[in-house]
N, C-alpha and C positions, 0 to 999 in steps of 0.2 A: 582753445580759442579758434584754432584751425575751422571748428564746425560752425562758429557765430558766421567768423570772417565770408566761408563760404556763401552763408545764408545771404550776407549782406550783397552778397557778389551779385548772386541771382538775381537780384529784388531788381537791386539798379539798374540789372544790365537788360533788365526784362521791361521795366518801367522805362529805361531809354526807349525800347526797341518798339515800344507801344507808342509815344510819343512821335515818332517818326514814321511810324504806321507801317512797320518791319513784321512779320509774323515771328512771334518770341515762344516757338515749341519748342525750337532747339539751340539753345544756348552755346554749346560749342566748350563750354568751360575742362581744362585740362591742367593740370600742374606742370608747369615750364621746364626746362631742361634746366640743368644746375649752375651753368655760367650764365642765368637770367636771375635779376636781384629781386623780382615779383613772388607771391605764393601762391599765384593765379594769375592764368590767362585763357584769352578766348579765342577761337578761331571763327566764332561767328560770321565775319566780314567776307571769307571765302564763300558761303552759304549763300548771303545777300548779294552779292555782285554782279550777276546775270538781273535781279529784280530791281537793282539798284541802278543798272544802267551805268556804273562805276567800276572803276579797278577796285581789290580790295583795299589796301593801303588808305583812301580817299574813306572809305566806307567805315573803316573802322576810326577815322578819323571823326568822322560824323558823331558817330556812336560815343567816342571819348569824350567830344565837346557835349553832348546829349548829358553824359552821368553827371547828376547833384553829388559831388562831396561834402557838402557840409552835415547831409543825412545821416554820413555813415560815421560808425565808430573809429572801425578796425584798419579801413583804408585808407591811405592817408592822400595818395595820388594816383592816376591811371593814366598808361603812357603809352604811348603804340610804338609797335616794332615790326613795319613792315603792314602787315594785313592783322599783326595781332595785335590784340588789346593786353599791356601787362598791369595788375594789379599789385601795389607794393602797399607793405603794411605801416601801420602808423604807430606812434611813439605806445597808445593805449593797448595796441595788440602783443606789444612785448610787456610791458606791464601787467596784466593782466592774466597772461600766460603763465610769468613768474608766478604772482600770486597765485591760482591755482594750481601749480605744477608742486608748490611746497606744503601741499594737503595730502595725506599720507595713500588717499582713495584714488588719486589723480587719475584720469584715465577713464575711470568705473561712468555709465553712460545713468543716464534716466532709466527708473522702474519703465517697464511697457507694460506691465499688468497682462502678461500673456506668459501661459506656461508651455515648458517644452521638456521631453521623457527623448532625452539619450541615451539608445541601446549601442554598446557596446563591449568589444571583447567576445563576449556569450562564446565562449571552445569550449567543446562539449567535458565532462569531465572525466577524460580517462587518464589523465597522466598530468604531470608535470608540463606549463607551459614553454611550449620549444620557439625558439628565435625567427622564425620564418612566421609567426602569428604576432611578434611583439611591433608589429607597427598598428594594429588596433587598436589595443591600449590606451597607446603613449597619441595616437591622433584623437580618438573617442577623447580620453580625458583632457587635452587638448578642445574641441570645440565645446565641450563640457563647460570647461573654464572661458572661453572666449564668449560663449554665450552668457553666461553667468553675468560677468564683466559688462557686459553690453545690455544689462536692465531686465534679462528674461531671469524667471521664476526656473532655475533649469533642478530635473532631477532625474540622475544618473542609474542607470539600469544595466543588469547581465543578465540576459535569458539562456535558462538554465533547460539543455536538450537533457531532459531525466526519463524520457519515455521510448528513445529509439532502439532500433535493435543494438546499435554499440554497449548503450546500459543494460538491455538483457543481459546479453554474452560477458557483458563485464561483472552483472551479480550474478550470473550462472557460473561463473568462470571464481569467484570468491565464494562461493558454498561449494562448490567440489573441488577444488584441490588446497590441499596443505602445503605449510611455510615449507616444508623440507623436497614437497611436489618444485618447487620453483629452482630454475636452472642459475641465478645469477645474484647477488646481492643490491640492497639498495644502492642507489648511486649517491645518496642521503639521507642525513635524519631527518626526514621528513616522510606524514602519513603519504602523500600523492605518487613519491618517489617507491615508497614501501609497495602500496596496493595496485601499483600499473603493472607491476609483475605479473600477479594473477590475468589482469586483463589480455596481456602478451603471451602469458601461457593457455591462454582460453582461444587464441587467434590462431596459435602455433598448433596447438590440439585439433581445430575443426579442420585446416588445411591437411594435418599430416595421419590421420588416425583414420585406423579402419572405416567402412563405409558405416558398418551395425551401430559402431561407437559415435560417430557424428551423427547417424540421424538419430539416437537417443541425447546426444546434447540438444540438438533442434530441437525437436518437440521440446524438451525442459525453456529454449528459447522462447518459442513461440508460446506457450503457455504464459509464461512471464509478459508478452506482449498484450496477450487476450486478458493477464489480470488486469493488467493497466487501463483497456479499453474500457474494461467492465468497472472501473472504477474499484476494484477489491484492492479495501485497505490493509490486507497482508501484504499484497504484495505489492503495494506502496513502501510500506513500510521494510520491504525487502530492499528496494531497490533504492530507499533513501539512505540506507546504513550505509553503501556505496557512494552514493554521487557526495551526502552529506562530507564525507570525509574527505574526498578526493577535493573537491570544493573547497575546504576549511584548510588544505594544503594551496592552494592555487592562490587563493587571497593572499596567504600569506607574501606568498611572491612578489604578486601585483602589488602589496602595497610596500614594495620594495622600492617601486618605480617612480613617486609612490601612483597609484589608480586605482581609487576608492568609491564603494556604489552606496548607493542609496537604497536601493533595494534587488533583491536577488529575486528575478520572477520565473518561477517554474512552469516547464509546460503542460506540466500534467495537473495544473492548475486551470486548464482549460477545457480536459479533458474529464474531469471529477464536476464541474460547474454545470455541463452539459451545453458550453458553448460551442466543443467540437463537432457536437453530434446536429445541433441548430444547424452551423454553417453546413456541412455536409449535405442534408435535408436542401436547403438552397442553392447548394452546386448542383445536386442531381435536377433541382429544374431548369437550370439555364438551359440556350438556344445549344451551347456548343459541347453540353455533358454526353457522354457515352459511353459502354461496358462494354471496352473489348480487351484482350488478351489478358482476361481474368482478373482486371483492376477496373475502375471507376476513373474515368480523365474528361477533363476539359479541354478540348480545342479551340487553340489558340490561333490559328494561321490568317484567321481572318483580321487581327491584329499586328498581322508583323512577326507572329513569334512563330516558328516550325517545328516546335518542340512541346506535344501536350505536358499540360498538369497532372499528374498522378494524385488522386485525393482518396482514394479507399481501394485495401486490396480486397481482394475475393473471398477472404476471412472476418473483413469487418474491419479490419484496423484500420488506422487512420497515419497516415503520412507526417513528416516534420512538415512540409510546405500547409497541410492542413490547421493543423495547430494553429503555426504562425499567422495565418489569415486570419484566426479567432485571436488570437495575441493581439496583432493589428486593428482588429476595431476597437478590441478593449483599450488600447492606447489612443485612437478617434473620440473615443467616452469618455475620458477622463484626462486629455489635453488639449490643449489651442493647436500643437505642433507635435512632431513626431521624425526624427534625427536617430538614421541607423545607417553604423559603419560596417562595412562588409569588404569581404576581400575579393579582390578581381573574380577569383573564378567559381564570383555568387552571381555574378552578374547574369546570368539569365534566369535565374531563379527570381536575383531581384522585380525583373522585368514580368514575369510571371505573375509576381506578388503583386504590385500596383495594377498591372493589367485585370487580372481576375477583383481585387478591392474594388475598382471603376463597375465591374461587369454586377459584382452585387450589391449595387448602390450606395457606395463610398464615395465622399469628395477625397480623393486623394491629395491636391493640393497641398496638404496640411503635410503632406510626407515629402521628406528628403532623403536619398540613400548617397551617402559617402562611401565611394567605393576608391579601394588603394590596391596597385602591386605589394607584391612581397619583399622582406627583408632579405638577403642573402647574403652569408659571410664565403668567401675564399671559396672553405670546405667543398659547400655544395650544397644540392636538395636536403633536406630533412622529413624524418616518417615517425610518427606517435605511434602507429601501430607495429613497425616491427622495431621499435626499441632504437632508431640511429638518429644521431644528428644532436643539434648543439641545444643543451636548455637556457633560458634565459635569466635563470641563476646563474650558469656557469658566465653568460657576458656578463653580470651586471657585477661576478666577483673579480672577473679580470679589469673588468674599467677600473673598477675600486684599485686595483692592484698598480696597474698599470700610473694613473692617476696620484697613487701615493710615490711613486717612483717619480716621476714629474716632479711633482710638492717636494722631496724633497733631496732635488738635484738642484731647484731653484733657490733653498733656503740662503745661501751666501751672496745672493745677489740681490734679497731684498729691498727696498729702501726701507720703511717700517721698522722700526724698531723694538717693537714690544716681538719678545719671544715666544715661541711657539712649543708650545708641551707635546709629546705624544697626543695625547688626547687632540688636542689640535689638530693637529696634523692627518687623525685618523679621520676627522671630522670635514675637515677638508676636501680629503681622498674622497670619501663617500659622496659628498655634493660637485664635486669638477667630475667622478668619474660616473656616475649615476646621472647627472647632467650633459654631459656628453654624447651619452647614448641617446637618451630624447631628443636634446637638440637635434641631432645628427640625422633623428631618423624625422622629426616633424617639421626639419627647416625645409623638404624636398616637397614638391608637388605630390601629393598622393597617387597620382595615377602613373605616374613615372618609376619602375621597379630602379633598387637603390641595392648596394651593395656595401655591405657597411666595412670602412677601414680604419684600422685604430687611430695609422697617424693623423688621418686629416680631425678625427675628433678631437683626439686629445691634444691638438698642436694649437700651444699658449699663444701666437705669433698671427696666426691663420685665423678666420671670420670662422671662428669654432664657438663652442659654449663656454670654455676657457678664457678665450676672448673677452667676450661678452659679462664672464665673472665677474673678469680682472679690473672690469671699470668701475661694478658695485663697490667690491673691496678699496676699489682707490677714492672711490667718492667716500665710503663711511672713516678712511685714515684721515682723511684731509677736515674730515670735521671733529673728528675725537681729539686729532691733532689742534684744531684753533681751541677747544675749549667748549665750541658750543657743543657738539656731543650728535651720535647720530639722529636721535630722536627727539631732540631740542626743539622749542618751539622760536620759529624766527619772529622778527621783529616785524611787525604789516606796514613798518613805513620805508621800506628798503629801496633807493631810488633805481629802479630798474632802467630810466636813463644813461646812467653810468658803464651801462655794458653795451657799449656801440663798436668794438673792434667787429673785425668780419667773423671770427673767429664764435665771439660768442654771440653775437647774432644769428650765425647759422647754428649753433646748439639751440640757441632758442626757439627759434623756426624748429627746428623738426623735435621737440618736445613737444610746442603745440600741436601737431598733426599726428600726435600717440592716440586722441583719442575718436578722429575718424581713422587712424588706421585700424584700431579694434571694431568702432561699426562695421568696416565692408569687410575683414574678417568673419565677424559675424555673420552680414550679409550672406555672404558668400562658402560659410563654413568651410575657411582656407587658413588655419591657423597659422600655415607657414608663410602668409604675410606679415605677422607679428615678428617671425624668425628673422627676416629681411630687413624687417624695420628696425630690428635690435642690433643686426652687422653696422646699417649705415648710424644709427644711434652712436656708436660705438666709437668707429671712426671719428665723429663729429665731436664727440667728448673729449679723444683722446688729443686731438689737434688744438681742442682749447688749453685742455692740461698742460699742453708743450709751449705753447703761444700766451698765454694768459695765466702769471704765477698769481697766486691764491693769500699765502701765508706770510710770504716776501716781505722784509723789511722796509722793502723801498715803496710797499705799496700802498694808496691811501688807505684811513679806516673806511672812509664813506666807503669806497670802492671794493674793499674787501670787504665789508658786509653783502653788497650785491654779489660778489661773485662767489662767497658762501653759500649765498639764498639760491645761485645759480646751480649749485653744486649740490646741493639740498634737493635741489627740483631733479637735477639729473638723478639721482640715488631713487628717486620715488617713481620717474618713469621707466626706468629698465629693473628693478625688483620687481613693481605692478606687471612690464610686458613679461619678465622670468617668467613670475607667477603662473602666467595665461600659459604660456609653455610648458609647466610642470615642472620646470629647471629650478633650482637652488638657486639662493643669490648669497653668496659667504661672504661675510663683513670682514673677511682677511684668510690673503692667500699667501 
């Protein structure tokens, strides 16, 4: 109701300011600091005071006596404080909130009849995803889901690098040497884990091996390149027995997390269509194309950027940035929108990319590039290529680990009484310590590098995922407990009147503002506003839990129905924000 109330704000505050022959471009509207009992206020009055020939205080005085109340729904009175105008809500706006907050979608905005293709993760496939890339993921599936949420038509992509020289040397590198060739054993059972071997001994081979013996690997490389170019479906079909598998390992992982695609787009799907060889044809006519040191580049400097584009070498092949360029319009053809996550040190590549899309008569507009720092544990840097550093199995099995030790150090202090099986318990582990990790890594600003620490994740007490569970869980006990059951359907006459402590008025209040917090998330593809939103959700619920018994003998029925219906609504807005987060919501911890 937050989004009505605001609508209402504007109208009024707009049709005062017309009335009084105020220029009404800039409304001034802001959400009040927390010791103000308003859900909106305006600073407008600061603006007008020089045209108004008034202190602001008088001005916004003007303006208050100017707003019709009896217009509006949501607001019930508007009150100045100083130069500002506070808007407080009226009996209907908590009413109506409740009502929809105990609809199980709450949150979920209007269809916008526009689609959008979010690329994300795309690590090229030579090994097992390592820890230093899993903030991709876990953010990608994150605005994935925040978009989703917010009425667009979203659908989820990983472009698939199957055509670079890393995939040569990795299927040149798995045709010559044998399982017994390899120095080290799997670090698991899994195909990705098994076949990175060959790819590390294919790396360790060109560095360390006579000069005769490497350049007869090259060429076998470079052939491999020029089949791809030439579109020959052998060695397609070579280089698919590789990626295929290593791939069909990596998913696996991801959907640990869990981060699930829609579609896996290859880039040699561009390259076989003959869209590569189009775009290239029209980079050699731009103003700033030129053949020098035996490549094909684009000069950028007249744009800002000091570092050419490489788009064909002196062999004919074609570059990953070229591809991507034909990648990129194909996602202009076949969307409204176009949302790709990338990691800090793509960013001049990124730059590159939109720059040159603009120069071959692209609206760009349509694109967004999400760009994040990296993950880092304690340890240190991490390297796919020479085999070091932490996988993102190995954290997602220590969270598990770590998380069931947690679960069950807290089991005698439960209140809840219904007991908890093994099974339980494992089940648990896996959603608080899997959850953990997400949270932790998607509650931070993306562009901000983050260093990931178990205690602050895993600590039950702290504005953690844990946290944030533990309210789920308490909300579905307290209604299995009354009898009506988590997924009960409440009663639509429930007097929402009845809930006028501070306590659960302000639970009310910011349930209603769950669902423009998901729009400017969306907005702004900042999913870890959602994260924020759920700390202070949390807090707010748990202050009513303490302040406001529920099941209580002494409590009326009328009243205990609304503050079930209360409770009900809480459960459906912090599952729904979970959700958008990727985060588990466990009905018992």
């Amino acid at each position: 109701m937050f989004l009505s109330l605001r609508t209402e704000v504007e109208t009024a505050l707009e049709d005062a300011l017309v009335a009084l022959e105020y220029p009404a471009d800039d409304l001034g509207i802001e959400e009040p600091p927390e010791d103000v009992a308003s859900v909106l206020a305006s600073s407008v009055a600061f603006r007008l005071a020089g045209e108004a020939g008034a202190a602001p205080p008088q001005v916004a005085g003007q303006l208050a006596d100017e707003i019709d109340l009896d217009g509006l729904t949501y607001v019930s009175r508007v009150e100045t404080q100083g130069p500002y105008l506070n808007f407080l809500p009226s009996d209907a706006y908590f009413e109506t909130t409740l009502a929809a907050a105990t609809e199980a979608d709450y949150g979920a905005l209007e269809d916008r009849d526009q689609s959008v293709v979010v690329e994300h993760t795309s690590a090229n496939p030579t090994g097992p995803v390592h820890v230093g890339r899993a903030r991709n993921p876990i953010i990608g599936d994150a605005v994935a889901n925040v978009l989703d949420f917010a009425g667009y038509d979203v659908s989820r992509h990983y472009y698939v690098n199957d055509a670079g020289r890393q995939m040569a040397v990795f299927t040149w590198a798995y045709e010559t040497f044998d399982a017994e060739d390899l120095e080290d054993d799997p670090a698991r059972e899994r195909i990705e884990y098994d076949l990175v071997r060959y790819y590390r001994k294919g790396n360790r081979f060109l560095e360390n091996a006579p000069d005769d013996e490497v350049a007869a690997a090259e060429a076998e490389i470079d052939a491999i390149m020029q089949g791809l170019e030439e579109g020959d479906e052998e060695t397609y079909e070579r280089v698919s027995e590789v990626v295929d598998q290593v791939l069909g390992g990596m998913k696996q992982c991801l959907a640990r997390l869990p981060a699930e695609f829609d579609e896996f787009v290859k880039e040699t799907r561009f390259m076989f269509d003959g869209a590569t060889d189009d775009l290239v044809a029209r980079l050699k006519e731009l103003d700033g194309a030129v053949y020098e040191e035996d490549a094909w580049q684009l000069e950028l400097d007249d744009h800002g950027i000091d570092k050419n584009l490489v788009f064909l070498r002196s062999d004919g092949t074609s570059l990953y940035p070229t591809r991507d360029l034909a990648h990129h319009e194909w996602k202009f053809d076949n969307y409204d929108r176009a949302v790709t996550v990338l990691g800090e040190d793509h960013k001049l590549q990124a730059r590159q990319l939109r720059t040159t899309l603009e120069l071959l008569g692209n609206d760009t507009d349509q694109l967004r590039q999400v760009l994040y720092s990296y993950v880092n544990l304690p340890e240190g840097k991490m390297s796919t290529r020479r085999g070091t550093g932490v996988d993102l199995d190995d954290l997602l099995d220590e969270a598990i680990d770590r998380a069931r030790g947690e679960v069950e150090d807290r089991l005698d202090d439960r209140i809840r009484d219904d007991d908890l099986q093994e099974e339980d318990i494992e089940r648990i582990a896996h959603q608080v310590g899997i959850g953990a990790v997400r949270y932790d890594i998607v509650s931070k600003q993306p562009t901000k590098a983050i260093t990931f620490e178990w205690d602050q994740a895993l600590d039950f007490e702290a504005q953690s995922a844990p946290y944030v569970q533990y309210v789920h869980a308490r909300c579905c006990g307290i209604l299995e407990e009354s009898g009506f059951g988590i997924d009960g359907d409440l009663e639509t006459d429930v007097d929402a009147s009845l809930l006028e402590t501070p306590a659960e008025r302000d639970l009310l209040e910011t349930i209603a503002r769950f669902p423009a917090v998901v729009e400017e998330a969306a907005d702004d593809l900042e999913p870890h506003q959602v994260a924020t939103y759920t700390r202070e959700f949390a807090d707010r619920f748990n202050t009513f839990y303490r302040e406001c018994p529920v099941l209580a003998d002494d409590v009326d029925s009328d009243l205990q129905e609304a503050r079930l219906a209360l409770v009900a609504a809480s459960r459906h807005t912090v599952a729904n924000a979970l959700s958008i987060l990727g985060v588990a919501a466990p009905r018992s911890m």
